[in-house]
MIVEX-29390 format. One record per residue: residue in one letter; x, y, z of N, C-alpha, C in turn. Coordinates in steps of 0.001 Angstrom, whole numbers, padded with zeros to 6 digits, always signed. Layout:
BEGIN
AXYZXYZXYZ/...
END
This chain:
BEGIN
X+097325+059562+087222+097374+058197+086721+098767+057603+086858/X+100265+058589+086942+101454+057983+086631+101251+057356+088242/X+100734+058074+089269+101035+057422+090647+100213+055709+090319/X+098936+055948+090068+098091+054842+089929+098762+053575+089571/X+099369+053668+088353+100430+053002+087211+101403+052218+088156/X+102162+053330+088582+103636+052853+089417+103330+051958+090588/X+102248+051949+091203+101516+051260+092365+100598+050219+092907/X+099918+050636+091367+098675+048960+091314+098835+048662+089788/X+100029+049006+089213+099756+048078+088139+099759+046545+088269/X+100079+045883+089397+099998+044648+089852+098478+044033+090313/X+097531+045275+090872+096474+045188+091035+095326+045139+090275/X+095659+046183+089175+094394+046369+088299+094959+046347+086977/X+093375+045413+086200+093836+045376+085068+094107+046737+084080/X+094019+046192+082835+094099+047477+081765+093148+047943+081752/X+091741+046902+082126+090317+047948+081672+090041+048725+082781/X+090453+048312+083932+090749+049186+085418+091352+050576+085087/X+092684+050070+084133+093608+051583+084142+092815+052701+083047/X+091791+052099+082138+091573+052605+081125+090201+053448+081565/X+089266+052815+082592+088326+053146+083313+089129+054455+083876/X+089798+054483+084837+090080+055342+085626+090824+056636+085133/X+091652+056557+083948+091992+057499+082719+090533+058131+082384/X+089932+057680+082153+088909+058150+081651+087889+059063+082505/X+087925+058391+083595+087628+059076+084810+087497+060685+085146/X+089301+060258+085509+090044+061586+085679+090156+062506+084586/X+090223+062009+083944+090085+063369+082536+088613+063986+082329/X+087506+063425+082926+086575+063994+082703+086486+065582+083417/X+085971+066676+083409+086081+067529+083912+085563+068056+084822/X+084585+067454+085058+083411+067526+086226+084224+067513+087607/X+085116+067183+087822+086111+067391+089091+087235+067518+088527/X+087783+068277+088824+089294+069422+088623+090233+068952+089683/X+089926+069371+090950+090566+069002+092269+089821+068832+093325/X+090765+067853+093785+090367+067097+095305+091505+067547+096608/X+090970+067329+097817+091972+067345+098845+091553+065844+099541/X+093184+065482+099831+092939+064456+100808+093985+064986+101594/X+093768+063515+103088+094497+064529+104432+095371+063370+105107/X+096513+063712+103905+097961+063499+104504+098880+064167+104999/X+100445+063942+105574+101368+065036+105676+101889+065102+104415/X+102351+064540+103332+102965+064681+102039+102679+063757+101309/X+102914+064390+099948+102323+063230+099003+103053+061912+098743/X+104300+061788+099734+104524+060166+099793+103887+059162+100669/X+102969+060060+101128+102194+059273+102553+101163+058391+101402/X+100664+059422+100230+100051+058726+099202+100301+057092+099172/X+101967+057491+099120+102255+055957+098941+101844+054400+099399/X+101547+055300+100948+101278+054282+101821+100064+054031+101484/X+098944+054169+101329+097904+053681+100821+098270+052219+100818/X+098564+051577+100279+098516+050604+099609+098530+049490+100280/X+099521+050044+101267+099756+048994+102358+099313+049559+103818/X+098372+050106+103848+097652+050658+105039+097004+049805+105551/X+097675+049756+106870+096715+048468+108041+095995+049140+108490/X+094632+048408+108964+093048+049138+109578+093914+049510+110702/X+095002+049774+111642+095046+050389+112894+095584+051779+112442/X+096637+051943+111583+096882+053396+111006+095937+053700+110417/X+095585+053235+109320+093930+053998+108839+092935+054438+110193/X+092815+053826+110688+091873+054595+111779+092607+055701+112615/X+093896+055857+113127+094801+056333+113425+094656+057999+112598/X+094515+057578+111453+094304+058603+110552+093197+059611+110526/X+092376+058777+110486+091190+059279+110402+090955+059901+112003/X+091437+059365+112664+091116+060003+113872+091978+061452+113647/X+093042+061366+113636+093666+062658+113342+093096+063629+112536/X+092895+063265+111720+092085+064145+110422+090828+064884+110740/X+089960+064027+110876+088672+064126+111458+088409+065287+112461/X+088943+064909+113466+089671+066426+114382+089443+067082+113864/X+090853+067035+113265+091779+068300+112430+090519+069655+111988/X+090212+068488+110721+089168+069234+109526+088141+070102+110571/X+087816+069165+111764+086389+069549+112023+086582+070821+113222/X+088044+070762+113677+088275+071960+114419+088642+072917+113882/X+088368+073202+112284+089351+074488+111453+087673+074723+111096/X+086890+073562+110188+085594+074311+110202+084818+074840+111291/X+084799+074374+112839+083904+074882+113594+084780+076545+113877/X+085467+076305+113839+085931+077837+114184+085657+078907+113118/X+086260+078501+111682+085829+079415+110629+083915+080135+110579/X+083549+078664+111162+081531+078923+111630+081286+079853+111987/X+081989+079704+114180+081534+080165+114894+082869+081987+114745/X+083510+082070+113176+084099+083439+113386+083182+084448+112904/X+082672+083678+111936+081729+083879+110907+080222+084356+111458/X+080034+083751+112595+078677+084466+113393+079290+085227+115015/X+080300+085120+115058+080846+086030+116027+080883+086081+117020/X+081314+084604+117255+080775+083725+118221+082532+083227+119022/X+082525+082618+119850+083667+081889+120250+083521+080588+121067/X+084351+079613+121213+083662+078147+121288+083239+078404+122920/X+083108+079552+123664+082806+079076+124923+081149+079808+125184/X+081051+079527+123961+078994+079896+123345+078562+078758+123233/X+079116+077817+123040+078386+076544+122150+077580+075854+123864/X+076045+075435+123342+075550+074570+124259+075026+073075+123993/X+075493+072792+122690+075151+071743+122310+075907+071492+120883/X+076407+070533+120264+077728+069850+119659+077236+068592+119037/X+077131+068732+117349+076339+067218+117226+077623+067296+115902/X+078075+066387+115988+079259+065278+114809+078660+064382+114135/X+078848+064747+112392+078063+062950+111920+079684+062932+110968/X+079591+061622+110724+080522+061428+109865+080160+059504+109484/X+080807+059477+108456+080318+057728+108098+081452+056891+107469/X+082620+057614+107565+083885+057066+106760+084499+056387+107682/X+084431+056571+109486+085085+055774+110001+084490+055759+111457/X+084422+054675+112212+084353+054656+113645+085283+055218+114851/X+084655+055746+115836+085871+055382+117101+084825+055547+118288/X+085333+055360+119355+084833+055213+120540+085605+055365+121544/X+085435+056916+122093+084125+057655+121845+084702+058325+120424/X+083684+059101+120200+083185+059466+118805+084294+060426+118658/X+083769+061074+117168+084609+062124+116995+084752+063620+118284/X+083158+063702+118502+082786+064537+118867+083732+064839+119814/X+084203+063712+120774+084662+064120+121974+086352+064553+121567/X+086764+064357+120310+088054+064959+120061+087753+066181+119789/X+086533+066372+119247+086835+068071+118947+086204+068821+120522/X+085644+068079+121410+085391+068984+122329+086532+069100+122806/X+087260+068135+123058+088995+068081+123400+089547+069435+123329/X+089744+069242+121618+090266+070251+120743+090070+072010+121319/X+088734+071979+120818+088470+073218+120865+088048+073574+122577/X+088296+073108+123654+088395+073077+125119+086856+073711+125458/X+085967+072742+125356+084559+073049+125413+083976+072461+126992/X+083537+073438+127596+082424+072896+128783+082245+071579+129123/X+082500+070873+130183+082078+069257+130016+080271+068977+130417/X+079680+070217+130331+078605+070327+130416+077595+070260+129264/X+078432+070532+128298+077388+070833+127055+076743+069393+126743/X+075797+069602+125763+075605+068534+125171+076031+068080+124188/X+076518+066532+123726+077786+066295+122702+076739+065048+122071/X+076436+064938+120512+076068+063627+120041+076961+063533+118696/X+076925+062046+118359+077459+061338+117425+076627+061015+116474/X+076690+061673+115156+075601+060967+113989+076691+060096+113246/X+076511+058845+113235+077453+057783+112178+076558+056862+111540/X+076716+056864+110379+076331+056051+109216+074955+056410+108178/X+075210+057806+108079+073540+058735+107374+074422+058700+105785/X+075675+058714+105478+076355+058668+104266+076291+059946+104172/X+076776+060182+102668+076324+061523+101932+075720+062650+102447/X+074374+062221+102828+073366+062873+103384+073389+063335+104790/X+074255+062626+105260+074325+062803+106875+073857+064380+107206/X+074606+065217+106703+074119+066779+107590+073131+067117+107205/X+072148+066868+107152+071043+067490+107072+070020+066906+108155/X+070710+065504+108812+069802+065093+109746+070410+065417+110731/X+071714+065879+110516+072723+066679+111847+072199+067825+112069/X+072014+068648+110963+070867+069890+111161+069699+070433+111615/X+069108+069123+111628+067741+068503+112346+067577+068590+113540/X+068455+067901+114120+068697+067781+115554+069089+069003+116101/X+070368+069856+115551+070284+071007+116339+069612+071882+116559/X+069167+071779+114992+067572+072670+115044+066676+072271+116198/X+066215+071146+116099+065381+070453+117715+065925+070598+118635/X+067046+071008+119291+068050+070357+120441+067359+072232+120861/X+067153+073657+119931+067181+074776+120679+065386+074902+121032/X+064843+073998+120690+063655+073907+121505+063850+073506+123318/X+064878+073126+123505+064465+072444+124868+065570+073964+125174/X+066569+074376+124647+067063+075727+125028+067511+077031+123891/X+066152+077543+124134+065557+078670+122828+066829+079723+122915/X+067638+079863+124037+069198+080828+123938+070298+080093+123226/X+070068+078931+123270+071235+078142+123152+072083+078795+121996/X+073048+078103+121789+073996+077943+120323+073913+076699+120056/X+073601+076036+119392+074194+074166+118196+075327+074762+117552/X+075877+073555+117525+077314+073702+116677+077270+072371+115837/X+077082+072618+114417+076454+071437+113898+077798+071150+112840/X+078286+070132+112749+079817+069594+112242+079511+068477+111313/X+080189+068434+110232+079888+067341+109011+081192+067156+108524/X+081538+065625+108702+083425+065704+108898+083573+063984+108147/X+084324+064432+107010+084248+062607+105965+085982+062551+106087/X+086450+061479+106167+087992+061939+105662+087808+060372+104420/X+087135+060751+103210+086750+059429+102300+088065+058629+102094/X+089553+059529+102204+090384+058473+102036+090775+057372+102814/X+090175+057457+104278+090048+056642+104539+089459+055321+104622/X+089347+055379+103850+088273+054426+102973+088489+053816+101759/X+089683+054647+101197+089973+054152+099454+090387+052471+099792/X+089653+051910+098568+090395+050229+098368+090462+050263+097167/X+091694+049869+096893+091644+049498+095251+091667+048525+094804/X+090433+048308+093731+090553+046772+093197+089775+047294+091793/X+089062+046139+091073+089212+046183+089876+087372+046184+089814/X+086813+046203+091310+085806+046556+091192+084938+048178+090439/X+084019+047924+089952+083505+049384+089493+083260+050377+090221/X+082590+049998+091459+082326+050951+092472+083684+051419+092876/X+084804+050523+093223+085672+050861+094070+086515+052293+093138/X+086591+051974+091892+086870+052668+090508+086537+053969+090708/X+085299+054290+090558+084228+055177+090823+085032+056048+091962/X+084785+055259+092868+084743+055859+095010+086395+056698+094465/X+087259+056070+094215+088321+056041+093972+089131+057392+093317/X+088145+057889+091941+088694+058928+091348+087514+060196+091967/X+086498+059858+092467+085869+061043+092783+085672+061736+094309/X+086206+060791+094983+085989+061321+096621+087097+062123+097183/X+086706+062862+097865+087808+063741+098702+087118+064212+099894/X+088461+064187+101056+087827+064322+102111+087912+066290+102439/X+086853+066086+103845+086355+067664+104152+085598+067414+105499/X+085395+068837+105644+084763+069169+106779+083911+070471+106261/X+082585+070227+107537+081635+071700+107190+081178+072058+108703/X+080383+073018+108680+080229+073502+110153+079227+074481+110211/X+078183+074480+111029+077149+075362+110643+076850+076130+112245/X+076561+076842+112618+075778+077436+113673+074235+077735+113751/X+073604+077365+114254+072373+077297+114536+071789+078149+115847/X+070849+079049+116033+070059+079851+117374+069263+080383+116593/X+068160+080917+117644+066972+081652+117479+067195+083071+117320/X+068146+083880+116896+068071+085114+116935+067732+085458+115168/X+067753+086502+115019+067038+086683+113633+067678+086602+112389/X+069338+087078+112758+070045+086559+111717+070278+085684+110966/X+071005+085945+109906+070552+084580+109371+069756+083641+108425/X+069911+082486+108231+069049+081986+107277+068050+081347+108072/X+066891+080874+107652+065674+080544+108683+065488+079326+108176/X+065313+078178+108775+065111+076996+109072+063448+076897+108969/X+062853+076896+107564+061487+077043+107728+060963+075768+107783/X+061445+074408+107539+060566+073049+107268+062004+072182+106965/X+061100+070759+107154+062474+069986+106624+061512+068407+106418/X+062542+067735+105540+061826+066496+105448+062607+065378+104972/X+062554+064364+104793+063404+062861+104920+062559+061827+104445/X+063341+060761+103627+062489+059537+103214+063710+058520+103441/X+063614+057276+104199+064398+056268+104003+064076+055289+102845/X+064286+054813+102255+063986+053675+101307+064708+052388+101313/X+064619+051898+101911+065241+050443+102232+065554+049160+101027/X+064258+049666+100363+064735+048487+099368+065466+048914+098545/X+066696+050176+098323+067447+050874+097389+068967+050681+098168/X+068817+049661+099453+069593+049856+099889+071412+049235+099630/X+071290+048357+098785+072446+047218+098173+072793+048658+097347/X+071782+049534+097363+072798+050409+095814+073614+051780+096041/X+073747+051952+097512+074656+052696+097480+074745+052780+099433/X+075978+051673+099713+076272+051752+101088+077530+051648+101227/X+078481+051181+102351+079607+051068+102996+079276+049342+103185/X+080242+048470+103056+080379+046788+102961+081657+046599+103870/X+081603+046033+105169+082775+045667+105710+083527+044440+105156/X+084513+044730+104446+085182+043027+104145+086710+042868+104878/X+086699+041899+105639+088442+041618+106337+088495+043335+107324/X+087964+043601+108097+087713+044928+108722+087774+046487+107772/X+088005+046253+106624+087805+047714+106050+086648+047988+105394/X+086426+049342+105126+084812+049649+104341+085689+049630+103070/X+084457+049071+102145+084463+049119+100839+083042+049786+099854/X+083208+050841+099257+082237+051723+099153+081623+050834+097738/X+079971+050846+097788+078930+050276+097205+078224+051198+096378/X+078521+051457+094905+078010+052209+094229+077178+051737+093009/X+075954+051203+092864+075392+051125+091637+075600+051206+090390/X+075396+050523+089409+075360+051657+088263+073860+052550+087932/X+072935+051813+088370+071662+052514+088482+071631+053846+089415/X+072445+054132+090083+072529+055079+091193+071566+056027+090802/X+071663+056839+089625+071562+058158+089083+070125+057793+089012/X+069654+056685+088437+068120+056849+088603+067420+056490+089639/X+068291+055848+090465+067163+056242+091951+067568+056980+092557/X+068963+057907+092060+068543+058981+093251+067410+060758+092704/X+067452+059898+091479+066240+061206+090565+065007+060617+090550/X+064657+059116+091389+063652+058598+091596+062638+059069+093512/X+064278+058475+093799+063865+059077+095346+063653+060570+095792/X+064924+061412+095277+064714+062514+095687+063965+063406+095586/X+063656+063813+094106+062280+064464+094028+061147+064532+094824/X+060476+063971+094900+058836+063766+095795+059237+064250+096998/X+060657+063948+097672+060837+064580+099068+060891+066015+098930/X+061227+066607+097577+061240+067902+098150+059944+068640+097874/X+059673+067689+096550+057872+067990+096706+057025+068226+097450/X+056891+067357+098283+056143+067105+099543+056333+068221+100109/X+057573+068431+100868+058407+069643+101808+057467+071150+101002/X+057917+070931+099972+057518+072582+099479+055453+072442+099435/X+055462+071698+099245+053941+071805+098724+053155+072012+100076/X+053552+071272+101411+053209+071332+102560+053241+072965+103334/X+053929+073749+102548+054593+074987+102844+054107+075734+101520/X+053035+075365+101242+052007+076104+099552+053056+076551+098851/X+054511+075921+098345+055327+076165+097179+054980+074888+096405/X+055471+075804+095450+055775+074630+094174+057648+075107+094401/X+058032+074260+093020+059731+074381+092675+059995+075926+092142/X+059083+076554+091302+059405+077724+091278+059751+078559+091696/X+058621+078696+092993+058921+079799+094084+060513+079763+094894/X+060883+078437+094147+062909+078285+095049+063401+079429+093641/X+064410+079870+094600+065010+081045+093957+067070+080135+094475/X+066825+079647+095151+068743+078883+095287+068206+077257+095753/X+069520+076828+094690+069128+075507+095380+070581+075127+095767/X+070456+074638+096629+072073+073834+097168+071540+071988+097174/X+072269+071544+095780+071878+070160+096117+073341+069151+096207/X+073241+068518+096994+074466+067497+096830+075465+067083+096029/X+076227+067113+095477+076680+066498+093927+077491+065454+094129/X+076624+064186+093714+076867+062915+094399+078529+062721+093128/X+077915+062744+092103+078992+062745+090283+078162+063450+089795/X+079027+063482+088553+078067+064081+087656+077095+063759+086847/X+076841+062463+086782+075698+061652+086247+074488+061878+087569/X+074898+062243+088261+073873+062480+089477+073439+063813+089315/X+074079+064671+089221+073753+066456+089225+072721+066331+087814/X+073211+065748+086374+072756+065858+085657+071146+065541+085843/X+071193+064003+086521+069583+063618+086561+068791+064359+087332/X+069508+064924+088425+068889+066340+088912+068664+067279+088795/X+069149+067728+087784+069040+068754+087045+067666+069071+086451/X+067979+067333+085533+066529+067806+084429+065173+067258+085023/X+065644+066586+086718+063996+065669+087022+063652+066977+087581/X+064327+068278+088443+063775+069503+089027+063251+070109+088083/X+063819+069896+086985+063745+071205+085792+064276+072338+086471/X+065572+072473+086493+066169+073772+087090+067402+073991+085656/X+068092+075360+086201+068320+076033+084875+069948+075382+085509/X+070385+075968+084257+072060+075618+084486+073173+077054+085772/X+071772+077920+085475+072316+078668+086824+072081+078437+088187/X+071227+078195+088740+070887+077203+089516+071089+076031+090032/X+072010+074924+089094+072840+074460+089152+073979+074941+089297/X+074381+076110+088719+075707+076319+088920+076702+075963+090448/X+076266+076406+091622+077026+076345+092609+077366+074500+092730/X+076597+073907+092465+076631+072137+092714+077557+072533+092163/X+077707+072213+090954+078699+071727+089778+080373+073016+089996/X+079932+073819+090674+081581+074780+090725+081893+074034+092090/X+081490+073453+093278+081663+072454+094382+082130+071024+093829/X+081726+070637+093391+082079+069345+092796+083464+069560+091538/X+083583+070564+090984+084924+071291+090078+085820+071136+091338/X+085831+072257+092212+087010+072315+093505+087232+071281+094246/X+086377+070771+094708+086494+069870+096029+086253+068050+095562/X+085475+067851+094600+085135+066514+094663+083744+065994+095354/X+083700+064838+095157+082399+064641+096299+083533+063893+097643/X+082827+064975+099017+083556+064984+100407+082322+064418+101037/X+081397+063444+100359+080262+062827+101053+079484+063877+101902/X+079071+063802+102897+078715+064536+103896+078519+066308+103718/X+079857+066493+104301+079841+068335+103979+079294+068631+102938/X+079581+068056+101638+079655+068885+100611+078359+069690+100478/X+077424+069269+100868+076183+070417+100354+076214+071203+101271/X+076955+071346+102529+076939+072717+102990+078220+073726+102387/X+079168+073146+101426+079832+073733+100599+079374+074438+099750/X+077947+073571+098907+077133+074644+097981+076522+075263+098330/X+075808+075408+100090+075085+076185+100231+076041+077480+101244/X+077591+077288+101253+077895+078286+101753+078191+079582+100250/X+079041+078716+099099+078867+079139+097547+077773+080058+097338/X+076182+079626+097766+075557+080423+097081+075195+081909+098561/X+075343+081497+099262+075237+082311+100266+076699+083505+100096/X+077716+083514+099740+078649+084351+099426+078078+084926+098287/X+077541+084188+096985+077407+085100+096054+076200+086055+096157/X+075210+085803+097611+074341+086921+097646+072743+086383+097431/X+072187+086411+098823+070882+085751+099035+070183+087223+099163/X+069238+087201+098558+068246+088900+098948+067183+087718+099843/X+066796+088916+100815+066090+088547+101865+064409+087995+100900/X+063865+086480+101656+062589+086554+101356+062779+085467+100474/X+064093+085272+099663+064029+084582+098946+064547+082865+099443/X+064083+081730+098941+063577+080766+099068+065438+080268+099099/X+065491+078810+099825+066633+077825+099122+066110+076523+099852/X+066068+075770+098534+066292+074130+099131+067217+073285+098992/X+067746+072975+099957+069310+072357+100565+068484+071247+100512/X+069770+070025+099711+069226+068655+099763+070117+067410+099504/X+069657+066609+099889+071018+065991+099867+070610+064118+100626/X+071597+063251+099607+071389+061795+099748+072331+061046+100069/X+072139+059280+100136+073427+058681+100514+072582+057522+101156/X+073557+056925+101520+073280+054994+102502+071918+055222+102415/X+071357+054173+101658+069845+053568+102863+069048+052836+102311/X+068619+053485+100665+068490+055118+100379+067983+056001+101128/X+068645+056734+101534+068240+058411+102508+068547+058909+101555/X+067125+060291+101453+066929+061324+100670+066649+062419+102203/X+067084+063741+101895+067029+064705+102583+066606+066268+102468/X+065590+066948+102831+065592+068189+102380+065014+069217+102992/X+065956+070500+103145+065418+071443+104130+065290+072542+103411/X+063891+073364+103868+063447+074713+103081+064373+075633+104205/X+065256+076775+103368+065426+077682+104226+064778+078934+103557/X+065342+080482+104400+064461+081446+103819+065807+082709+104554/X+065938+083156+103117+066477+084266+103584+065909+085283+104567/
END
């Protein structure tokens, strides 16, 4: 708050400063990362022109997404001159060409492979990034996907005395995630997946261009449509696949805030252990839009999946998009 103080006390009022005190002291997020060189770059915020902000984000974006694809592909034992296909979503910032082609840059990939751009899924984005790679090893059942989920949200901070902006402001932090995808047996199994757009939910939680920057659009209703929307999608998903919610033994769900985890909590009826990994992701990291639910679902995968047993990964954002994939140990 002393940075906040020293910087926009010209900007925001007292009920601004008193909002955002309040904020930050809540405990539900502990720490965030954002992706500067030092914390006087913080400073610059303030006076950040859209050509360095993008500047930034281009750098970053990279950055993040060439430290997660590698940690992925160390992790399945792999090295980047496996990959046959390369899909990037991200929704915090544009470029052209996409991210993708910096990290093929980066990580000195085949100019053969196949490379796509997912921009503007929000929150939710990787799971329809997941989608695709999952589909992309039908047309090549050897392949490798290299599936990348890359936010840098500070590029994006605006401060004003708006609520949303308030909100966006004390809880976002940027990240990167990275998944590997093939047909061999290892692994977690990609048993079903499913998606609902909802359009008319859409004023309540998007990205608003004003004077060329995004300005993030947060509800105060949020929490009940996203415990309105999300549910039935995973309903559907499991019931189509003769589960009910029981038969899930891990859940990795998004943690949009914590007024969000909560309404998810009690519309699943899931226990506070079960919750647990959301809510220790959202403690460390913040909400990093995008990645973050492959943060909880790497969390519960370290603490130990026994084979057979169930997880539904899920996850929302812009549209309303709701998202959800059955996996299977």
């Amino acid at each position: 708050m002393e940075l906040v103080r020293a910087n926009y006390h010209d900007v925001l009022t007292e009920r601004s400063m008193d909002v955002l005190t309040q904020i930050f002291a809540h405990p539900s997020i502990l720490t965030r990362y954002l992706s500067f060189d030092s914390e006087l770059e913080v400073l610059t915020l303030k006076n950040e022109d859209p050509d360095r902000r993008m500047d930034r984000f281009t750098r970053w974006s990279t950055e993040l997404s060439h430290r997660a694809a590698n940690a992925a592909l160390r992790d399945a034992g792999l090295s980047a001159a496996d990959i046959d296909t390369l899909i990037v979503n991200t929704c915090t910032g544009y470029i052209c060409p996409g991210v993708s082609t910096y990290l093929h840059e980066t990580m000195k990939l085949d100019g053969g492979i196949r490379v796509f751009d997912a921009v503007g899924s929000g929150c939710g984005g990787a799971l329809p990034n997941l989608d695709l790679a999952a589909h992309s090893l039908h047309a090549a059942p050897d392949g490798i996907a290299l599936s990348v989920a890359v936010e840098i949200c500070s590029a994006t901070y605006q401060m004003d005395n708006d609520m949303s902006l308030l909100i966006s402001n004390a809880i976002f932090g940027d990240g990167a995630a990275a998944a590997v995808l093939w047909t061999r047996p290892e692994g977690l199994r990609i048993v079903d997946s499913a998606g609902r757009i909802d359009t008319s939910y859409r004023e309540d939680v998007r990205y608003v261009y004003k004077q060329g920057r995004l300005h993030n659009k947060l509800a105060v209703q949020l929490p009940k449509v996203v415990g309105t929307v999300v549910p039935p999608v995973i309903d559907g998903l499991l019931a189509r696949n003769g589960l009910s919610r029981g038969d899930v033994r891990h859940w990795a769900i998004h943690p949009g805030g914590d007024k969000m985890v909560n309404t998810l909590e009690e519309a699943l009826g899931l226990s506070a252990e079960q919750m647990a990994p959301t809510r220790e992701v959202l403690a460390a990291y913040g909400n990093m839009s995008s990645p973050t639910v492959l943060f909880v679902l790497k969390q519960i995968m370290d603490a130990g999946v026994r084979p057979g047993e169930k997880i539904v990964l899920t996850a929302y954002g812009a549209g309303m998009s709701a998202y959800a994939m059955l996996l299977e140990a």
